[in-house]
Each structure stands twice: as C-alpha cells, then as structure tokens.
C-alpha positions as CSV (number, residue, x, y, z in Angstrom):
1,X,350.5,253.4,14.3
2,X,350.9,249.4,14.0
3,X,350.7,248.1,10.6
4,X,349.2,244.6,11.2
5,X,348.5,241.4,9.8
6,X,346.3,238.2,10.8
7,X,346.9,234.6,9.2
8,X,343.8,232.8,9.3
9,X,340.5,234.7,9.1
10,X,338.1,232.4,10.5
11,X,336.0,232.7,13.4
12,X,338.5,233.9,16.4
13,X,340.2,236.5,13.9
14,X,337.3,238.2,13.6
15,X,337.8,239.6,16.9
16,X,340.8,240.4,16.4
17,X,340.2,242.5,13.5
18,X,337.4,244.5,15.2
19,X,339.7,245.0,18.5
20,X,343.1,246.1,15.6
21,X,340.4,248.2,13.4
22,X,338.2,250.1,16.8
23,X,341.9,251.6,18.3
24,X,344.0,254.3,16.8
25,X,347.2,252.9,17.5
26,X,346.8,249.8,14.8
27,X,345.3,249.5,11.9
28,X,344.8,246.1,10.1
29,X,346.8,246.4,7.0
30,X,346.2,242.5,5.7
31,X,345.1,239.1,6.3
32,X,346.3,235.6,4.9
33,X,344.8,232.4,4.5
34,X,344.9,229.1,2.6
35,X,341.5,229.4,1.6
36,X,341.2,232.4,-0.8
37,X,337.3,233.5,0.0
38,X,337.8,233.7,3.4
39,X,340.3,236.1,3.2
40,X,339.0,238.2,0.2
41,X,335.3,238.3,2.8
42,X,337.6,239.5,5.9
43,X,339.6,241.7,3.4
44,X,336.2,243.4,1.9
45,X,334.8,243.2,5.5
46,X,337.4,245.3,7.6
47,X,339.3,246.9,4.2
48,X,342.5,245.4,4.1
49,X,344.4,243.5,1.5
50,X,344.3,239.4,1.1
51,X,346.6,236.9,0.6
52,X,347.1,233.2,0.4
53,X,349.6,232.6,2.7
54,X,351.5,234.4,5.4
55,X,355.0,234.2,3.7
56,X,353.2,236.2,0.8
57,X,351.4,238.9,3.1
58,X,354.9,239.3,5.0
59,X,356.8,239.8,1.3
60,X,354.6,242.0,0.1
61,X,353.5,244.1,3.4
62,X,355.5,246.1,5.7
63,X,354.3,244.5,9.0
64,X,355.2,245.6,12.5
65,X,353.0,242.6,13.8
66,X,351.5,239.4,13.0
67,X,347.9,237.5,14.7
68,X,348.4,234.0,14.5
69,X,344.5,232.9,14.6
70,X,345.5,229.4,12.7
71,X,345.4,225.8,14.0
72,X,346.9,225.1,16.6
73,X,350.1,222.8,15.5
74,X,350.6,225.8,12.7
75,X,351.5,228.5,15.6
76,X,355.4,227.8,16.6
77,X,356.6,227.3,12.7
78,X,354.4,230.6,11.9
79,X,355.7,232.4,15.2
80,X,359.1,231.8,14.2
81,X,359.2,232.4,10.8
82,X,357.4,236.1,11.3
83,X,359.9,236.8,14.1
84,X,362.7,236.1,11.5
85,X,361.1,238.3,8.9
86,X,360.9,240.9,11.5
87,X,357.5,241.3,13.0
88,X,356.7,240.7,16.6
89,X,353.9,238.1,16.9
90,X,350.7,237.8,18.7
91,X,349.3,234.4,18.8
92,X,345.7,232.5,19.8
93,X,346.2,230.0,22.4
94,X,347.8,227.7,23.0
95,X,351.1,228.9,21.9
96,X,352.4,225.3,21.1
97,X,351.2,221.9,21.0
98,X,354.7,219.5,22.4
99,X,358.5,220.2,23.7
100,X,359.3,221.4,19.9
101,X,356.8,223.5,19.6
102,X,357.2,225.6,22.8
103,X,360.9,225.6,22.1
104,X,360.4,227.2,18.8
105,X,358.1,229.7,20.5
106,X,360.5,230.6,23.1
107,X,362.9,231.0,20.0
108,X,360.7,233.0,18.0
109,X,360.3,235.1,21.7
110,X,364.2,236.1,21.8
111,X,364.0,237.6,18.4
112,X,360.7,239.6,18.6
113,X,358.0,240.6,20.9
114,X,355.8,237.7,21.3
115,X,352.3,237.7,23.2
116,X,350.0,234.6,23.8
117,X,346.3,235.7,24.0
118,X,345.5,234.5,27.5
119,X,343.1,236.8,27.7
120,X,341.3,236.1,30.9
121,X,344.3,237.7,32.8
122,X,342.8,240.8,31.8
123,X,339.4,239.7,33.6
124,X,337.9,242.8,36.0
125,X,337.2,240.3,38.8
126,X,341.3,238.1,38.0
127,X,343.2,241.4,37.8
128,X,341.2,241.8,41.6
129,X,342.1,238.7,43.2
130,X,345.5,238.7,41.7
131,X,345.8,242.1,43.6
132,X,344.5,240.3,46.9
133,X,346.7,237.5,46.3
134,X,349.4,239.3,46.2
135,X,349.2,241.7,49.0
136,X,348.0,238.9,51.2
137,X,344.6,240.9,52.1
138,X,343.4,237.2,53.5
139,X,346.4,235.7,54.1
140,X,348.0,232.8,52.6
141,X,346.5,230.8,49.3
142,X,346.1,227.4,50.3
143,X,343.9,225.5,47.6
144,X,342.4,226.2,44.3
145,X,339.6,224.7,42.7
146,X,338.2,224.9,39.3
147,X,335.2,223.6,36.9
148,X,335.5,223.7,33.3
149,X,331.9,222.1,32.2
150,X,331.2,222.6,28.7
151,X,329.1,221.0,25.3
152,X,330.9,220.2,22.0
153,X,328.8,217.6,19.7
154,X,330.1,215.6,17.1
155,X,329.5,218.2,14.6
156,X,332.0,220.7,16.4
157,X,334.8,218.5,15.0
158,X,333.6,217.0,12.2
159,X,333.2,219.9,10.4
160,X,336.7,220.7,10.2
161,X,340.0,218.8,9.4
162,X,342.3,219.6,12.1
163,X,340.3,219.6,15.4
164,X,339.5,216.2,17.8
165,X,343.2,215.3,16.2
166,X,346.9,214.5,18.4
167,X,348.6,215.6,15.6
168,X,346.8,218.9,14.3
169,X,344.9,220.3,17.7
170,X,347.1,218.4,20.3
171,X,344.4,217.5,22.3
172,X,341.1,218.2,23.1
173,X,339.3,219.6,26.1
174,X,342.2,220.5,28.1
175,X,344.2,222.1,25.4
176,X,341.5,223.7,23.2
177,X,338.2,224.8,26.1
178,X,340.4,224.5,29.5
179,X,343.4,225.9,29.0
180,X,342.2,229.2,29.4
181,X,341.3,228.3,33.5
182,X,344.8,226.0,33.7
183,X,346.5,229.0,33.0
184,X,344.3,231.1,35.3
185,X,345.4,228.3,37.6
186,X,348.8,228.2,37.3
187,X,348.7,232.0,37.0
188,X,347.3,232.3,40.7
189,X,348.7,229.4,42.5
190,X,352.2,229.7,41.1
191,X,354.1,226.5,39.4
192,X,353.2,223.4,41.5
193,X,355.9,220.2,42.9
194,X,353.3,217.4,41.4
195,X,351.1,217.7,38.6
196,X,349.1,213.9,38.7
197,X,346.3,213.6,35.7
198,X,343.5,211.7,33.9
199,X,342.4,211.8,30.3
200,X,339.1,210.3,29.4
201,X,337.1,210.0,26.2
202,X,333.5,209.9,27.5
203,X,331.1,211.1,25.0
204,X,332.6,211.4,21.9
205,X,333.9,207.7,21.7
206,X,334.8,207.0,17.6
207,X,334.1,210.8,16.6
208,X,338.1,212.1,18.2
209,X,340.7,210.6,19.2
210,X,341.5,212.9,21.8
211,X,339.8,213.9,25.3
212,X,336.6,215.1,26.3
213,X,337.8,215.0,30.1
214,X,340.2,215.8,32.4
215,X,341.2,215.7,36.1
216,X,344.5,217.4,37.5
217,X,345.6,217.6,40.9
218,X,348.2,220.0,41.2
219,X,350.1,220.0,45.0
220,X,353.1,221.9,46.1
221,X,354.8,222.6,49.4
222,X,351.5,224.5,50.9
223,X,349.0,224.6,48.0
224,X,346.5,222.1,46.8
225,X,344.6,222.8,43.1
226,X,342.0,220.3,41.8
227,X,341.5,220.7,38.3
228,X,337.9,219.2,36.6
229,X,337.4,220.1,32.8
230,X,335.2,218.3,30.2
231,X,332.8,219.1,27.2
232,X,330.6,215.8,28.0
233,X,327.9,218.2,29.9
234,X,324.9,219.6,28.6
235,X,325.3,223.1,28.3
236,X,328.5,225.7,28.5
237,X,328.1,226.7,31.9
238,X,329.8,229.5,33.2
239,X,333.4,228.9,34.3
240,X,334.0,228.6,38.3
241,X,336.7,229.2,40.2
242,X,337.1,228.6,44.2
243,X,340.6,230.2,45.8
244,X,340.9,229.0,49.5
245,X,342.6,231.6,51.7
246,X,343.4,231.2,55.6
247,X,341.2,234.0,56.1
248,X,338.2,233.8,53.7
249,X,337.0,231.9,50.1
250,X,337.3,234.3,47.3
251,X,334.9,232.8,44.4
252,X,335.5,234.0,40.6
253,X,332.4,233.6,38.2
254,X,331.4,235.3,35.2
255,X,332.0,239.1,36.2
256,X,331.7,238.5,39.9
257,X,333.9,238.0,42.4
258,X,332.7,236.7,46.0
259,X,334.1,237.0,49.3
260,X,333.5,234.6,52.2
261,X,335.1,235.5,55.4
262,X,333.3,235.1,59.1
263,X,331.4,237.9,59.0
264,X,329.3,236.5,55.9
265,X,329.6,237.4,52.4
266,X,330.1,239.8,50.0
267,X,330.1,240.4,46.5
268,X,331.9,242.9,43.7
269,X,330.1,243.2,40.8
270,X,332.9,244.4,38.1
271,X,331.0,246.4,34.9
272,X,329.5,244.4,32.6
273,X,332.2,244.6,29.4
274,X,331.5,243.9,25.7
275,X,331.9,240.5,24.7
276,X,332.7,240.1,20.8
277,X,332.1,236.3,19.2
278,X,331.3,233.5,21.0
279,X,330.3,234.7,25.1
280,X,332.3,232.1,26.5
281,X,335.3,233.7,24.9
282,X,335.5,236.5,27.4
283,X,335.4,239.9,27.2
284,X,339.5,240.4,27.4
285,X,340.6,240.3,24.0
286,X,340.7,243.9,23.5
287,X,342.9,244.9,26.9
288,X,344.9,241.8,26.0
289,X,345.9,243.1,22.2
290,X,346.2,246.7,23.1
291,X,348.4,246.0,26.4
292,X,350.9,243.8,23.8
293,X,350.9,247.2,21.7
294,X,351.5,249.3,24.3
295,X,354.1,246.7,26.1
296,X,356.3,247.3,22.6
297,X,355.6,251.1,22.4
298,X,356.8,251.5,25.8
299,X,359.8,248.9,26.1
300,X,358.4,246.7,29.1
301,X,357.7,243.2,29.3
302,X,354.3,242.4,28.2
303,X,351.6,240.5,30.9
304,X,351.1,237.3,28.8
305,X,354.7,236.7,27.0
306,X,356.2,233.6,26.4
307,X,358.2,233.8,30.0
308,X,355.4,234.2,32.0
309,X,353.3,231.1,30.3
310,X,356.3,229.2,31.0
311,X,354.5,227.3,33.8
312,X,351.3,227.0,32.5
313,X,353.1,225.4,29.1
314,X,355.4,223.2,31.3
315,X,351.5,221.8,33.4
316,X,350.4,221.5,30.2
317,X,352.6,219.5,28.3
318,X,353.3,217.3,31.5
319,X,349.8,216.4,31.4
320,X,349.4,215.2,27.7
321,X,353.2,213.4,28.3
322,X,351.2,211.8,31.9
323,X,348.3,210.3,29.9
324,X,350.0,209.1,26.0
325,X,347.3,209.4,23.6
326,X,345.3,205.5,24.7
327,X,342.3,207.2,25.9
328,X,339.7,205.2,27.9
C-alpha cells in the first residue's frame, strides 16, 4: 500500500483525499499546510496526521508519494524538493508557471515518478476518439476546434491572495480554467509549427491583472486548431470540442461523443461517472491518481508524466511569452 501525503488541503485536495482514502492500494497518511485549521479539519475529516508545512510532513512521515494541491507558482520548488527527499510526486495542474518552473519539474521528473493531473485524458468519450484518432477509423485529423466559456466574478479572486496574479497564478483563464482543453488540444492534434495568440482583459478590468480571454490558432503542416477560452460569459457552460476528420466530425461534450459522417449522425453515450467537487472538474480524478499508482507499481511510464505534457507546457508558455503581461 502507498503511504501518501497532500500539501495544501483546500478545495481541490479534497478530491484527492476521497479518491487516496476509497482505493486499497493508498492510504492517506498526512496532509500539510500553512494554515494550521485547515489541515487539522482535513486531518480529523479523512484520519490522518497534520502538519504545517510539507518539509515537516516529509521529516516526520515515511511517504512513498506526495499531492501537490498548492498554488500554482508553489508546484516546481515543492516537486523538486519531495523528489529529492525521496517521494514521487503527483501534482494539480499546471505543473509550472515559466521556463524555470518547467525545468525544475522536468528535474524533479528524472529523480522520481512525477504525474500532472490532466485528468480529462481519462474522459470515457477522449480515451474513444483518441482510439479513432489513432487507428484512422475516419481518416486523417485536419482541424480542431474548441470553446472554453466560463463565469468567474470578482469575488472568485478577491478572496484569495494568490489568484488573478503574474507572479502567484501565472495567468488567468488560459492557465487556470483552459488549460485542461489546451492540453486536450495538444494531446489530440499533436505539437503544432505556429502557435499565434491574444490575451484580453474584458470583464474583470482593475479586479486582475491577468486574462479573462484568450484566442490561439495553432497550424502545422496539415492541421488547423482554433482555440477560444474566456470566463467573461454568463454561466459555465459545458466544454465543446469539434475534431475535423476527412471522413466525418467527431464532437466531444460533456459524456458524449458525436459522430457526423454522410450517412447522418450518431451518438455514444459513455456511463454517466461520479463527479466529486466542483462538476466542471470532471469525473477523471480517480482513474487519473490510481493509473499514476499503478504506472509505479508496475514499472511503465505513466499517461500524464512530465514527457508527455511536454507540448502542451511548450503551447503554453509560448502563449504567455506571445502576449507580456500589458493586457488590453
């Protein structure tokens, strides 16, 4: 059995406790953050021990694996310093915020296994498409499209201290609610020859300094991906995604994925699955942490390690490197 530990027990490590404490193979040994009552409440929720800080969890513990469910800008120093301490590492996205960051990362990633929870990967109707893909059931992929169009109010960021920041969150729509369907992206379409962007800062003018919008146009050789993402809408509508094939439109959306080919349409309907916090999170955690247990137990490379976001990591930070932080 895994003896595990998360650092920072706020609302996204709450899944991950439930997924570590519902499986046999790991059990949740203890949990560290800087703010004392929130990790005494997840400690007394899920029966582990607290701490203050992960380099007191990881002295005092015998860890075979550490959840990284902190700030964003916290995750490559974190990563690295668990890897050196000896514990493989399993961390929120994104995996880093600039060039130093993902270095450290890939560091951390020679020393220890090291998953990034992309946990979409693990989607019913994505695993399906990836398989069509890939045995070219409808010939060639040609174009990708994809709609991001989500509601985050003032309030959102202004009640914490690191979020709607460059230097603590490392951006905002793209980074923090897209990057989820860039990855998905850049997952299906493969690492593109151009990546042109825009940044804008529609709605929540004097509240961040960083976007609310974004527009990416991906192109290589013989694909075309068009990228819209923002928080400015009204509602968190579910996620879209249009793949263009030379034979027929595959369509993914919520737990559905469509097929249009000439002889009209048809639709798989994949079992609805259990969706634990927020809905728009997904319901992949669970596959996504117990295939990074079962990747170490069993010696092969794991789905969503630090090689195989190598791409998405090198769209991303080519974006935010595109666009400065001088936000219209």
């Amino acid at each position: 059995m895994f003896q595990v530990g998360i650092v920072g027990c706020g609302g996204i490590a709450q899944v991950h406790a439930q997924v570590l404490g519902d499986w046999a193979e790991t059990s949740l040994a203890a949990c560290a953050d800087i703010r004392p009552e929130r990790a005494r409440a997840m400690a007394e929720k899920y029966g582990c021990r607290a701490y203050g800080s992960m380099e007191e969890m990881l002295e005092k513990e015998r860890l075979d694996a550490v959840h990284l469910c902190t700030p964003h800008y916290l995750h490559p120093t974190m990563a690295l310093e668990a890897a050196k301490r000896g514990a493989a590492v399993f961390t929120e996205k994104p995996p880093a915020i600039d060039e130093e960051g993902w270095a450290q990362i890939r560091e951390a990633a020679a020393i220890r296994p090291l998953g990034v929870c992309f946990q979409n990967r693990y989607n019913a109707n994505v695993l399906e498409c990836r398989r069509m893909l890939d045995a070219g059931e409808y010939g060639k992929l040609r174009g990708l499209r994809a709609f991001v169009t989500w509601n985050r109010t003032p309030q959102y960021y202004t009640g914490t201290d690191w979020k709607g920041k460059w230097a603590t969150e490392g951006g905002g729509a793209l980074i923090n609610q897209a990057v989820h369907t860039l990855d998905l992206a850049v997952w299906l379409c493969g690492m593109p020859d151009r990546v042109e962007s825009t940044l804008r800062n529609h709605h929540l003018k004097n509240v961040v300094e960083v976007e609310d919008t974004a527009e990416i146009y991906l192109k290589s050789r013989d694909k075309t991906a068009l990228l819209y993402f923002s928080t400015a809408y009204t509602e968190d509508s579910p996620v879209l995604i249009d793949l263009q094939l030379e034979r027929a439109s595959l369509r993914l959306e919520d737990d559905r994925l469509q097929i249009r080919e000439d002889g009209g349409v048809r639709t798989i309907e994949f079992a609805k699955e259990t969706r634990m916090g927020r809905a728009y999170w997904g319901a992949g955690h669970s596959k996504c942490i117990r295939d990074f247990y079962r990747s170490i137990r069993e010696g092969r490379p794991y789905r969503n390690d630090a090689a195989s976001c190598e791409n998405t990591m090198r769209v991303l930070l080519d974006i935010y490197a595109q666009n400065g932080r001088d936000l219209a």
